[in-house]
SELONU-855610 format. One record per residue: residue number from 0; residue in three letters; z, x, y of N, C-alpha, C in turn. Coordinates in steps of 0.1 Angstrom, whole numbers. Layout:
// SELONU-855610
+-----+-----+-------+-------+-------+-------+-------+-------+-------+-------+-------+
:   n : res :   n_Z :   n_X :   n_Y :  ca_Z :  ca_X :  ca_Y :   c_Z :   c_X :   c_Y :
+-----+-----+-------+-------+-------+-------+-------+-------+-------+-------+-------+
: NUM : ALA :     Z :     X :     Y :     Z :     X :     Y :     Z :     X :     Y :
...
+-----+-----+-------+-------+-------+-------+-------+-------+-------+-------+-------+
END
This chain:
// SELONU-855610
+-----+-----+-------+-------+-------+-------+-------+-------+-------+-------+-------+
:   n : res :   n_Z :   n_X :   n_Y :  ca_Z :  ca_X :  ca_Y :   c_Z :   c_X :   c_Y :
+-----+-----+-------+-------+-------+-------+-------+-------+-------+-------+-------+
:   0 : UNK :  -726 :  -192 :   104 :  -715 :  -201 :   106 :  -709 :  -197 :   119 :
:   1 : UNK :  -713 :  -199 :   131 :  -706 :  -201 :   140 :  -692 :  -211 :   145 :
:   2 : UNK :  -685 :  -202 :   155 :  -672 :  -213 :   156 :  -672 :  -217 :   171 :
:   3 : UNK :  -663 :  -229 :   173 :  -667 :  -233 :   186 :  -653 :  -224 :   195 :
:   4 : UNK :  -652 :  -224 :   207 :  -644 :  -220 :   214 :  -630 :  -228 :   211 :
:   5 : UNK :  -632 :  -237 :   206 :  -618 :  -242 :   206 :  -614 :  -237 :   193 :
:   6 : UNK :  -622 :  -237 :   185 :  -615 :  -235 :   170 :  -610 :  -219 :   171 :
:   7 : UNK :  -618 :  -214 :   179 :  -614 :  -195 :   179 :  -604 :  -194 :   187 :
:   8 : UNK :  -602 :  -202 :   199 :  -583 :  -203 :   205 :  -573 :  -209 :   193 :
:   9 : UNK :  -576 :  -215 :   188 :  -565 :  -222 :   178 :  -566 :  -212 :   167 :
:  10 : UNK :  -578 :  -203 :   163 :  -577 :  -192 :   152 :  -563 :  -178 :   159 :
:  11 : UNK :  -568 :  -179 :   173 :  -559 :  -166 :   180 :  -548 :  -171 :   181 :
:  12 : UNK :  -546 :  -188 :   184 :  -531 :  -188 :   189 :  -526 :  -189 :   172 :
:  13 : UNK :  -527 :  -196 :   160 :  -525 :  -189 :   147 :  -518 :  -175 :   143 :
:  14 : UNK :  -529 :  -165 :   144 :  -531 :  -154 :   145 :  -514 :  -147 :   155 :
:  15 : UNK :  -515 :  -155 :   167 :  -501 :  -150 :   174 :  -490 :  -152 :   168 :
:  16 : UNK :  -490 :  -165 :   161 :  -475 :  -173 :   156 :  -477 :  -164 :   146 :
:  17 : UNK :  -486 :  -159 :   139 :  -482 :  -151 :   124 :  -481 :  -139 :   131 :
:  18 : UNK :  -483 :  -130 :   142 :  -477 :  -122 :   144 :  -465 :  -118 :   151 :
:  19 : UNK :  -461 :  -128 :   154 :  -450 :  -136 :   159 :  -440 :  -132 :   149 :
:  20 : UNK :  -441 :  -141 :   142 :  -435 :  -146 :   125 :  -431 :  -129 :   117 :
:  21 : UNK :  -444 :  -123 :   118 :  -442 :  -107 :   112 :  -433 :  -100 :   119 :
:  22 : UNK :  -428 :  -105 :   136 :  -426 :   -95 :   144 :  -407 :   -96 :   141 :
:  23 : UNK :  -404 :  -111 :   140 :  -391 :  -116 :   134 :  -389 :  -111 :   120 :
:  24 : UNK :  -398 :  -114 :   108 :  -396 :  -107 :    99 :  -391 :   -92 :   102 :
:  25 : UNK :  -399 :   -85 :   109 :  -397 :   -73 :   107 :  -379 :   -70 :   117 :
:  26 : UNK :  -376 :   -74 :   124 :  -367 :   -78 :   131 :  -357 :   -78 :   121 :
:  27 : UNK :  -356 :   -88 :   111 :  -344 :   -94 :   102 :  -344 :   -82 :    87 :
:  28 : UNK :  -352 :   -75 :    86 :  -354 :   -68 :    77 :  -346 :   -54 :    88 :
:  29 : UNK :  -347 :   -51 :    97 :  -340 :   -45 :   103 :  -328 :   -43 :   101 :
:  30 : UNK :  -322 :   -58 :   108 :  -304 :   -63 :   106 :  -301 :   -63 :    94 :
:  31 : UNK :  -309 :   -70 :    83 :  -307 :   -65 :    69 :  -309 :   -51 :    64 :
:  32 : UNK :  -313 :   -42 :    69 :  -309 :   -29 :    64 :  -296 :   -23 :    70 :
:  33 : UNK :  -293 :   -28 :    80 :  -282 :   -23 :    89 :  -272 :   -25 :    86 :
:  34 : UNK :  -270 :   -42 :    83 :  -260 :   -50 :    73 :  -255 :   -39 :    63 :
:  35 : UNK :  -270 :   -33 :    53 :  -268 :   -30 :    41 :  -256 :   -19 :    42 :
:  36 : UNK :  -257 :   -11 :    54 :  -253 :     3 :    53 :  -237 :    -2 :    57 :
:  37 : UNK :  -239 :    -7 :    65 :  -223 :   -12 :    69 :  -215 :   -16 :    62 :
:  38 : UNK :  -224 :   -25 :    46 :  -214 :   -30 :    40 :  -210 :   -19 :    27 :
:  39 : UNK :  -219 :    -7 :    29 :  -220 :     2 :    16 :  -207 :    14 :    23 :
:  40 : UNK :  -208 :    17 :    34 :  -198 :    19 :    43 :  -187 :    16 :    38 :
:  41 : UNK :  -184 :     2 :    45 :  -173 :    -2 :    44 :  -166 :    -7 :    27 :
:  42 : UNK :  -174 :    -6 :    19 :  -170 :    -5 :     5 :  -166 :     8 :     1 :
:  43 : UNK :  -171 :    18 :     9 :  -166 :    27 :     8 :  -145 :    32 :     9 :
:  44 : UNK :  -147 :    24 :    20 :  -134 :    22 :    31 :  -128 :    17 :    23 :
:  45 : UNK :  -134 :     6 :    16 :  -123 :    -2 :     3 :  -118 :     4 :    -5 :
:  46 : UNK :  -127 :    13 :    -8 :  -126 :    23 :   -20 :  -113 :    32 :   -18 :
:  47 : UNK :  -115 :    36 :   -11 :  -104 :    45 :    -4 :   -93 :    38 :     1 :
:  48 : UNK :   -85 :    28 :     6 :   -82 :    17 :    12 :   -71 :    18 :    -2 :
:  49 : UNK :   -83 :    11 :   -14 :   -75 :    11 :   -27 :   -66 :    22 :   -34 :
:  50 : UNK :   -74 :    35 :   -34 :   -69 :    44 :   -37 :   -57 :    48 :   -28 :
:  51 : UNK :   -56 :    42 :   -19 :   -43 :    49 :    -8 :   -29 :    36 :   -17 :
:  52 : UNK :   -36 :    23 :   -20 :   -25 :    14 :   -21 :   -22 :    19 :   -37 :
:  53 : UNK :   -34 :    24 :   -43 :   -24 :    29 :   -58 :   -15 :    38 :   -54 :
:  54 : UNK :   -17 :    52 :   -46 :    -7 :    61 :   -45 :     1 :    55 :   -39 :
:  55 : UNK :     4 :    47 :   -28 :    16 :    41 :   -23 :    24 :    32 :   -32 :
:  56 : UNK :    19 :    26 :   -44 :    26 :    21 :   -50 :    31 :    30 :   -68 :
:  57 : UNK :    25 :    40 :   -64 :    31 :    50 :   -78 :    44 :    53 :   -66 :
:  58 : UNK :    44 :    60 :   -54 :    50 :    66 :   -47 :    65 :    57 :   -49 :
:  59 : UNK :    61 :    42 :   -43 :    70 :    33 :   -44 :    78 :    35 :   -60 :
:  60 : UNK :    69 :    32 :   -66 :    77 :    33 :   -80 :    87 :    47 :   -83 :
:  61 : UNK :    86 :    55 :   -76 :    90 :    67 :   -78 :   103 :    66 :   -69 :
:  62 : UNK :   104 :    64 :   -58 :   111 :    58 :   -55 :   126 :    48 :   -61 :
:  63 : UNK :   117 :    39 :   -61 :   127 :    26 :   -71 :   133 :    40 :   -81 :
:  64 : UNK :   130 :    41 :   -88 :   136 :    50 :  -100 :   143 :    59 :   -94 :
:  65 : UNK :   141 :    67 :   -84 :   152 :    73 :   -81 :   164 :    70 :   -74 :
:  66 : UNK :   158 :    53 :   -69 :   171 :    50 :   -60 :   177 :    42 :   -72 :
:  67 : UNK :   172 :    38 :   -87 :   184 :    33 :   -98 :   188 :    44 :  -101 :
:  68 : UNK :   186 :    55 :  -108 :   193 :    68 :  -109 :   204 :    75 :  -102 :
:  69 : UNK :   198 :    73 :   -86 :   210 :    75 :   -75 :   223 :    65 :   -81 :
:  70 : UNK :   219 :    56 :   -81 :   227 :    41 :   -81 :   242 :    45 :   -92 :
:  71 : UNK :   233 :    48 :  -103 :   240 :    54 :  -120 :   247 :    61 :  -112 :
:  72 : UNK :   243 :    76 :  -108 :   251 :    83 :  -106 :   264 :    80 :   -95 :
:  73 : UNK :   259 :    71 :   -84 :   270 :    67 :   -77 :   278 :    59 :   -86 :
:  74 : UNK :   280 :    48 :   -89 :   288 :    42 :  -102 :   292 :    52 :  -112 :
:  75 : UNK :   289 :    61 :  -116 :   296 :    75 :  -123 :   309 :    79 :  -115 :
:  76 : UNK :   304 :    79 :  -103 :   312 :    91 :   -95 :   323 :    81 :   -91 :
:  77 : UNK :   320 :    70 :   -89 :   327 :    58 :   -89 :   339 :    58 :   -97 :
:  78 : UNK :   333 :    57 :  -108 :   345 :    55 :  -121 :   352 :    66 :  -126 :
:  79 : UNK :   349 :    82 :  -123 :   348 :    92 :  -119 :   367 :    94 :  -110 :
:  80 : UNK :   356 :    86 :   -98 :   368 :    88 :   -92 :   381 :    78 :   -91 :
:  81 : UNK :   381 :    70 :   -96 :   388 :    59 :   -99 :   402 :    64 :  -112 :
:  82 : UNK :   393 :    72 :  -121 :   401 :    79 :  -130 :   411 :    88 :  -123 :
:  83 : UNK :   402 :    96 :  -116 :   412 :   110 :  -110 :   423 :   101 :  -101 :
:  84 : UNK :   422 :    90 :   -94 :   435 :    80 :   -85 :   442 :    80 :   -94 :
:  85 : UNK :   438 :    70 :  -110 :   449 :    70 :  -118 :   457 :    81 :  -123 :
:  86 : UNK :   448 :    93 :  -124 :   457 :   107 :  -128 :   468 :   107 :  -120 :
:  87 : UNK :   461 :   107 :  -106 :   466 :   114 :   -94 :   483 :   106 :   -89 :
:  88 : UNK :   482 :    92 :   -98 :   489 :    80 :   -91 :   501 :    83 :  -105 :
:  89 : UNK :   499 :    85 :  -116 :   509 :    88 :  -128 :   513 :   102 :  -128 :
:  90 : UNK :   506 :   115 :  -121 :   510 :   128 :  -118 :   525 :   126 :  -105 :
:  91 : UNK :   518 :   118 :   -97 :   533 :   117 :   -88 :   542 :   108 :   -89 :
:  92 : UNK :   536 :   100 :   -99 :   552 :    92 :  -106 :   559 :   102 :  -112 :
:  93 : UNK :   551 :   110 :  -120 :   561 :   119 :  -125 :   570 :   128 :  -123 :
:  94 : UNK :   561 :   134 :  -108 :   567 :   141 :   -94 :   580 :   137 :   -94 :
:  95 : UNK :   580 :   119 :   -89 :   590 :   118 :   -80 :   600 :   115 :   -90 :
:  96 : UNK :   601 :   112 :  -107 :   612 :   111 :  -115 :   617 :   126 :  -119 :
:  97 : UNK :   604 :   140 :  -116 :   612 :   149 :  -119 :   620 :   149 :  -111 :
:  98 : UNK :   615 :   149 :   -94 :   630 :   151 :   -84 :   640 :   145 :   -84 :
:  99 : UNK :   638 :   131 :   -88 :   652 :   123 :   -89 :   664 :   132 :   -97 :
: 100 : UNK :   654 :   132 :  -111 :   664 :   140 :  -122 :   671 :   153 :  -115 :
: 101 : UNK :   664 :   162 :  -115 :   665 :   172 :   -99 :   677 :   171 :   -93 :
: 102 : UNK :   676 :   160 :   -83 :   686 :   158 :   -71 :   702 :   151 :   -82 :
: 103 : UNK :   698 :   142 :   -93 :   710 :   139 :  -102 :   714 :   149 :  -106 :
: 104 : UNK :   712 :   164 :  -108 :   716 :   174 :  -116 :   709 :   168 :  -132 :
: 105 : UNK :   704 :   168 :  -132 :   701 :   157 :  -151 :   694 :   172 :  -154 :
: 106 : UNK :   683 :   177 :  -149 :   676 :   191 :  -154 :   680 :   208 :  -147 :
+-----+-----+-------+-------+-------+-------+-------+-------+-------+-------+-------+
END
């Protein structure tokens, strides 16, 4: 079984597009491994990424809680000191009725 000249150009040029075809294949299997790494990579980065936004948000939380605690305690010191005015404000009423009495001769 012989072939003619033309059929064995149309066998080669065949032959080219399928090695053609292999050479893109092999090409895209390339970018697709490259892809792969990049995206195993960068999941990685997410990974870590996430773990940074959990500690920043316990952190946060830790926070919040101490700035309501601060808060308590300011409103303590508040009403705290709001008492010691009123001490402070009926101690020198008293003050100034001992001196009156005082300067009247009364004591």
């Amino acid at each position: 079984m012989s072939m003619s000249t033309n059929e064995a150009l149309n066998l080669c040029k065949r032959l080219k597009n399928h090695y053609r075809a292999f050479e893109k294949i092999d090409e895209l299997l390339k970018e697709a491994s490259a892809a792969r790494i990049f995206l195993k990579e960068s999941l990685g980065q997410r990974e870590s990424i996430e773990q940074e936004i959990v500690a920043l948000a316990q952190k946060r939380d830790e926070a919040s809680e101490s700035c309501i605690s601060m808060t308590r305690e300011k409103e303590e010191a508040q009403r705290n000191l709001e008492e010691v005015t009123e001490k402070l404000a009926r101690i020198k009423g008293e003050i100034a009725q001992i001196r009156e009495r005082l300067e009247r001769g009364k004591i």
